[in-house]
N, C-alpha and C positions, 0 to 999 in steps of 0.2 A: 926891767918892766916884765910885767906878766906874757904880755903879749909878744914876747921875744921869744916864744917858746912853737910859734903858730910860722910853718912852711908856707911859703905864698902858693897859689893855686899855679897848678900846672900850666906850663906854657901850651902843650895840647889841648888843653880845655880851654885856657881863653883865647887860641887860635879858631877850634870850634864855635864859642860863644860870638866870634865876631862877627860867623858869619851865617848867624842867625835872624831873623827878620824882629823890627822893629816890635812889636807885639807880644812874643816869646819873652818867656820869664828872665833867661840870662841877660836880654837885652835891657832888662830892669833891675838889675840888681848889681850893688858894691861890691867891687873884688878886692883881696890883699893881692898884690902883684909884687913882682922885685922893686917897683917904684914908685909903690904907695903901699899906704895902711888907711884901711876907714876910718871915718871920725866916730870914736864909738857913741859921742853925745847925739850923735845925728840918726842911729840906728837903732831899729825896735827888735829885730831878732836876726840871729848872728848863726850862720853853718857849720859847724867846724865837724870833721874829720880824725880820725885818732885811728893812725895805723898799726892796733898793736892788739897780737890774740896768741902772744903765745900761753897762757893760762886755758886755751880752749882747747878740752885734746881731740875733740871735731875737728879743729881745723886743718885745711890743707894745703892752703892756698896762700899765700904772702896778700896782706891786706893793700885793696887796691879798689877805689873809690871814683874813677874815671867815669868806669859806663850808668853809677850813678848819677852824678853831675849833668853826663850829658842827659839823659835820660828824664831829670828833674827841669834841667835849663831849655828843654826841647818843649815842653807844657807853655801852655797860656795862661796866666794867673788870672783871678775872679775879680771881682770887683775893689781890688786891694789898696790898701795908702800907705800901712808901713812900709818904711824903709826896711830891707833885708840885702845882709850881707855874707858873702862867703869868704870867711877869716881863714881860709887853706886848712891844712894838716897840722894834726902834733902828730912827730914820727917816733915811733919805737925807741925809748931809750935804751943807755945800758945796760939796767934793769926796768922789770917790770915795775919795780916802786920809784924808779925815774920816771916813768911815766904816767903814772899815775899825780905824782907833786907836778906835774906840768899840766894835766888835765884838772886838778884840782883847784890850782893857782886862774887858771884860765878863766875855766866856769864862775869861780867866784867875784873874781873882777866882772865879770858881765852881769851877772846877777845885782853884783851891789852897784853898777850904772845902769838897773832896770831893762836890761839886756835879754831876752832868752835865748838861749843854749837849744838850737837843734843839734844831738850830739850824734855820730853816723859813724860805729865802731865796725871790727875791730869787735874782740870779745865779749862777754855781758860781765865779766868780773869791773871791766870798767865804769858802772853801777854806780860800785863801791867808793871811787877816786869823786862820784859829783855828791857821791851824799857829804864827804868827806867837806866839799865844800863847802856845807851851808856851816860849822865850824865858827866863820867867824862874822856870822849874821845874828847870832846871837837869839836863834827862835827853835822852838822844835818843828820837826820835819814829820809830813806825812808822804809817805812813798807808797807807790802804784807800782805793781809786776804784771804785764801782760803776759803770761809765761806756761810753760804745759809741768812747769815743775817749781819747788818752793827753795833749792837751792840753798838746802842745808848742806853742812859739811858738817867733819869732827873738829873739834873745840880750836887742836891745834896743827890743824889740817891748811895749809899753804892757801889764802885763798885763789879763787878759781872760777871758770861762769860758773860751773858747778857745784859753788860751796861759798860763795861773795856772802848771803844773807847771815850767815852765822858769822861773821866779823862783824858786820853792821849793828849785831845786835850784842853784841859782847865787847867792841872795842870803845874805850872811854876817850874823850867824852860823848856821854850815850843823847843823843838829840833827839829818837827814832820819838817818835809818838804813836804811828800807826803804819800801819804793814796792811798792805791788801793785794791778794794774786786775783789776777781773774784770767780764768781759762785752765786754771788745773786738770790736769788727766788723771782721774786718779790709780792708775796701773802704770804710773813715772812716782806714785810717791808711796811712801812705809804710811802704815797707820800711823805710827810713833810721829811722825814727821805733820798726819795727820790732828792730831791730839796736840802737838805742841803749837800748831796755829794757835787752838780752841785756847790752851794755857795761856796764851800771852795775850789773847782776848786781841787777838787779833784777825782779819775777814779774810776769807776766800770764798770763790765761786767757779764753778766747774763749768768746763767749756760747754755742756749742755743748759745750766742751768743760761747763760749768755745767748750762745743761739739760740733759745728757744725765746728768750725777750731781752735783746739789748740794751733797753733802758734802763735794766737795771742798773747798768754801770755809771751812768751820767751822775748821780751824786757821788759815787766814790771816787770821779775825777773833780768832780766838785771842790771836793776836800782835801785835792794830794796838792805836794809842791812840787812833787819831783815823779816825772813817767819814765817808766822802764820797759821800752818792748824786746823780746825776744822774739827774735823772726820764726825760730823753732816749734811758736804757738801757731804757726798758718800751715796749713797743711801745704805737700810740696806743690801740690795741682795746684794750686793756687800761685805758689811763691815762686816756684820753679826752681828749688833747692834739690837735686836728688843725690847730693855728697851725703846729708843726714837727715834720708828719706821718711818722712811724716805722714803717714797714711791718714791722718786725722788731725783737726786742727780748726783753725777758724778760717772761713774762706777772705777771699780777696774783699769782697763788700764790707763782712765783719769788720777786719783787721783797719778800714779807712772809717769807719763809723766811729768805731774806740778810737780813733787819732785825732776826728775831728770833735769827740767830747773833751779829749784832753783840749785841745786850742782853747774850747768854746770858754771853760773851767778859768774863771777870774784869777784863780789862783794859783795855776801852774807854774812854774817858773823854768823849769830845767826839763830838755823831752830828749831821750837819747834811743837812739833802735840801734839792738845789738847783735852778732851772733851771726854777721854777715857773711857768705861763704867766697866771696870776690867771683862770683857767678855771673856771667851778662842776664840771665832771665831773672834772676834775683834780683836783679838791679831797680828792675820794672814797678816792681811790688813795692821797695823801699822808696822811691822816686813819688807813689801815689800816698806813702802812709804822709811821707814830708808836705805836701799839698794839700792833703787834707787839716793836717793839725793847725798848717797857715789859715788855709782858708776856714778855721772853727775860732783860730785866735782873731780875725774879723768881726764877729758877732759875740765878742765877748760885752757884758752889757754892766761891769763895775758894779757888783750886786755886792751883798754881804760876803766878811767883812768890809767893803770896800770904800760901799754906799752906805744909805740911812736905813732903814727897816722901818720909819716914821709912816711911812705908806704903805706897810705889809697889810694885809688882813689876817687878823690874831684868832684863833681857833682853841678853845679850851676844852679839853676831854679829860674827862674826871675817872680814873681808876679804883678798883677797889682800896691797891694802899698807896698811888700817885695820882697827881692831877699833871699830865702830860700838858705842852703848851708849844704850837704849833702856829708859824710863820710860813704865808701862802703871799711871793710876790705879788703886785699889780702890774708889774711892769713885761714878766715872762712867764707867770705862771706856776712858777718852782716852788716847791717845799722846803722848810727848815723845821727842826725839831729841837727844841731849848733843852741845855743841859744844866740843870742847876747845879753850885758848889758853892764850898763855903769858903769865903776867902780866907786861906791860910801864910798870906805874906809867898808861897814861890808855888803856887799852883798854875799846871802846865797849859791848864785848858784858859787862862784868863784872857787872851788875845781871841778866845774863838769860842763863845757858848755858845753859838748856834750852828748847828750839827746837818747837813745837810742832808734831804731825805726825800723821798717819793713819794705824790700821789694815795699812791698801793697802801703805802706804811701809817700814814693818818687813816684809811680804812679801815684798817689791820687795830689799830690804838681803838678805834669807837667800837670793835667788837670784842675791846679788853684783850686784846694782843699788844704785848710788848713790846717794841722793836727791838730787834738782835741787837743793832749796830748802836744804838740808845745807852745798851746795857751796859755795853761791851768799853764805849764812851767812859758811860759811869765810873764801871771797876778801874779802866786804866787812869784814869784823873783819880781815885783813891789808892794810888801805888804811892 
């Protein structure tokens, strides 16, 4: 079984958890112990742990997930109904690509019993091991990087946090459909590194372009299946990291705003935060990003794909050499923007023409502005 791969939760922590007051979130929540396992048909989103970074050459600290837990299980939860479970640790194999087949085997079992994966590393090359997953779901994958960097490597450069995306996008078979960083620094990345986003028509956005308006990001978690944060995007004042000190970054409000878009996002499946330094003030930061993404996965509202679009309000803007066509919920409010193609028997985009977009971006089309991410759409569905 998959799930023979997953440590039960520490007997320290559920000595803590016990004796925690009724209210408190560990007091509501399924534990793997020595002398159970959750019923997974009975749980909506599932914690697991993965104590393994030796790919991170930051790291200094042997991976160690305690004063998260407590930290997480010490909160009061929102007005919440799913069931949530903490499925303990996958430990460090005897290689790193033992652990990764164990991290991958895990998440995909959970995924395909409609399971989410909050994944709480341990390294960011661990990424790599949940895209790995969706393998044998048989769809393609859109992937979110909350990150200050794009996490190129060389072709045949071991992967690493620092080099995971160029496997993901070279190793067969290729699922990726989209790639999106948000928070790049760009004095952490080569132009070349820059330009080859642009190439592969794929998005980024710079940590100022996000501080300065966060919404921008809510359609690109719209449209991911899988969220990737790297704690390394929050600044340290914030995170309380000062092993690999961040003078700059996203603050503490930012970094739970982005966690609770991803929840909200019908489509997310897999949330993992990485690049943890086994720091008790770090602990704090991670504890709220996990809280928020629960409490955003609450007010998820089964929109497109999910739901019907029979009740959207239809918007047509006519271009000079497009007539653009634009999907404005009734129910939330939200934007879509229609990707036409022609059906060619194994076209990628056929599960999802409609492209999830903002407000801003229909404003932008009726002044004969194209949307970037429209285009960007376009080209990679005529690959």
């Amino acid at each position: 079984m998959e799930f023979d791969f997953l440590e039960p939760v520490n007997e320290g922590i559920l000595k803590f958890i016990s004796s925690l007051s009724s209210q408190e979130l560990g007091s509501k929540i399924v534990l793997h112990t020595q002398d159970q396992f959750p019923d997974i048909s009975k749980i909506t989103i599932a914690i697991i742990g993965v104590l393994e970074d030796r790919r991170n050459d930051d790291a200094v600290n042997v991976v160690n997930l305690n004063a998260v837990r407590k930290r997480l299980y010490s909160m009061f939860p929102g007005n919440w109904d799913a069931s949530i479970a903490d499925l303990g640790d996958i430990l460090a194999g005897d290689s790193v690509a033992d652990t990764y087949f164990a991290l991958k085997k895990v998440t995909s079992a959970l995924i395909k019993n409609k399971v989410i994966p909050i994944v709480v590393g341990g390294s960011q090359d661990l990424t790599y091991a949940l895209y790995r997953a969706y393998d044998d779901l048989e769809q393609m994958v859109n992937m979110v990087a909350v990150d200050n960097k794009f996490d190129f490597g060389k072709e045949n450069e071991t992967v690493s946090a620092n080099s995971y995306l160029t496997q993901i996008i070279i190793d067969e078979p290729n699922n990726l459909f989209n790639y999106c960083n948000i928070g790049y620094q760009t004095y952490y990345n080569s132009q070349e590194e820059i330009d080859l986003i642009e190439k592969l028509f794929f998005d980024a956005y710079r940590l100022g372009e996000i501080s300065n308006n966060i919404a921008l990001a809510e359609p690109v978690f719209r449209d991911a299946d899988l969220v990737s944060i790297d704690l390394n995007s929050v600044k340290s004042s914030a995170s309380g990291n000062m092993i690999s000190f961040e003078p700059n970054g996203f603050n503490g409000k930012e970094i739970c705003s982005l966690a609770r878009y991803a929840g909200i996002s019908d489509k997310v499946s897999c949330f993992g935060i990485f690049n943890h330094n086994s720091t008790a003030p770090e602990s704090a930061i991670i504890a709220q990003i996990v809280w928020y993404f629960i409490e955003g996965y609450h007010y998820r509202s089964k929109e497109y794909p999910f739901g019907s679009r029979a009740t959207y309000l239809k918007y047509i803007v006519p271009l000079e050499d497009e007539e653009l066509i634009f999907y404005k919920s009734d129910k939330t409010d939200r934007w879509w923007i229609e990707i036409p193609f022609e059906s060619n028997g194994h076209n990628k985009l056929k599960r999802n023409t409609l492209l999830p977009c903002s407000y801003d971006e229909y404003l932008s089309a009726c002044n004969q502005e194209l949307p970037e991410r429209w285009w960007k759409a376009q080209r990679k569905n005529a690959l």
